[in-house]
C-alpha positions in Angstrom: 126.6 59.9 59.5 129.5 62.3 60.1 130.2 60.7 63.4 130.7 57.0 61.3 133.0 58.9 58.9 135.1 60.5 61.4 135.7 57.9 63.5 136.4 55.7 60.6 139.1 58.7 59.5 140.5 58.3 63.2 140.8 54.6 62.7 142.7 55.2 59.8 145.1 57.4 60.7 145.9 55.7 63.8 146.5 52.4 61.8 148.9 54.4 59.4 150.5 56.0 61.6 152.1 52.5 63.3 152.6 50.9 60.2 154.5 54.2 59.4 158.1 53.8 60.2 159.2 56.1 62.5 162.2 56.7 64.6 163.0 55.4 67.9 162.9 57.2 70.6 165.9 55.7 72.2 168.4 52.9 71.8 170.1 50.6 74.3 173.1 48.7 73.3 174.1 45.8 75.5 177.0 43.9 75.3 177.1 40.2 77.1 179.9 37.9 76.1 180.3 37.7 72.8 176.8 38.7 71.7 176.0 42.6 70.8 172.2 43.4 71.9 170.6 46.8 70.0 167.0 47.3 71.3 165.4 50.4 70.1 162.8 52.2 72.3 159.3 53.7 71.3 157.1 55.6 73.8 153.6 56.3 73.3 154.0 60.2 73.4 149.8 60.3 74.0 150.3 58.1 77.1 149.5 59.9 80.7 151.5 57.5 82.2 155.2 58.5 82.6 158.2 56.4 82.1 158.4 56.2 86.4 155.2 54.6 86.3 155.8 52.1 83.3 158.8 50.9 85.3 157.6 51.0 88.6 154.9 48.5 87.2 156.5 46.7 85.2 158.4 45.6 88.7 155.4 45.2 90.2 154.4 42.6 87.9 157.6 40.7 88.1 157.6 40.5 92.2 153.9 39.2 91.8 155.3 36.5 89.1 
């Protein structure tokens, strides 16, 4: 029974913590033409993956597309 409650208290938390606004962790500003582009970054600070390995396959994907 204490395993149900605690993973039901981890499910919780995890679902408040992204509905809970919080910061980015970066933002890009882009301008093209006439049009201003803002795009605020979040990383998953839990992840294992590092930002190198995101992007190297997030490329990936796009030479396979």
């Amino acid at each position: 029974m204490a395993e149900v409650n605690e993973a039901q208290n981890r499910k919780t938390q995890t679902t408040e913590e992204q509905n809970a606004a919080r910061k980015p962790d970066g933002v890009l500003t882009t301008k093209i033409g006439k049009q201003t582009f803002v795009t605020e970054v979040f990383f998953d600070h839990n992840s294992k993956d590092t930002f190198q390995d995101k992007l190297i396959k997030a490329i990936r994907a796009e030479q396979e597309s």
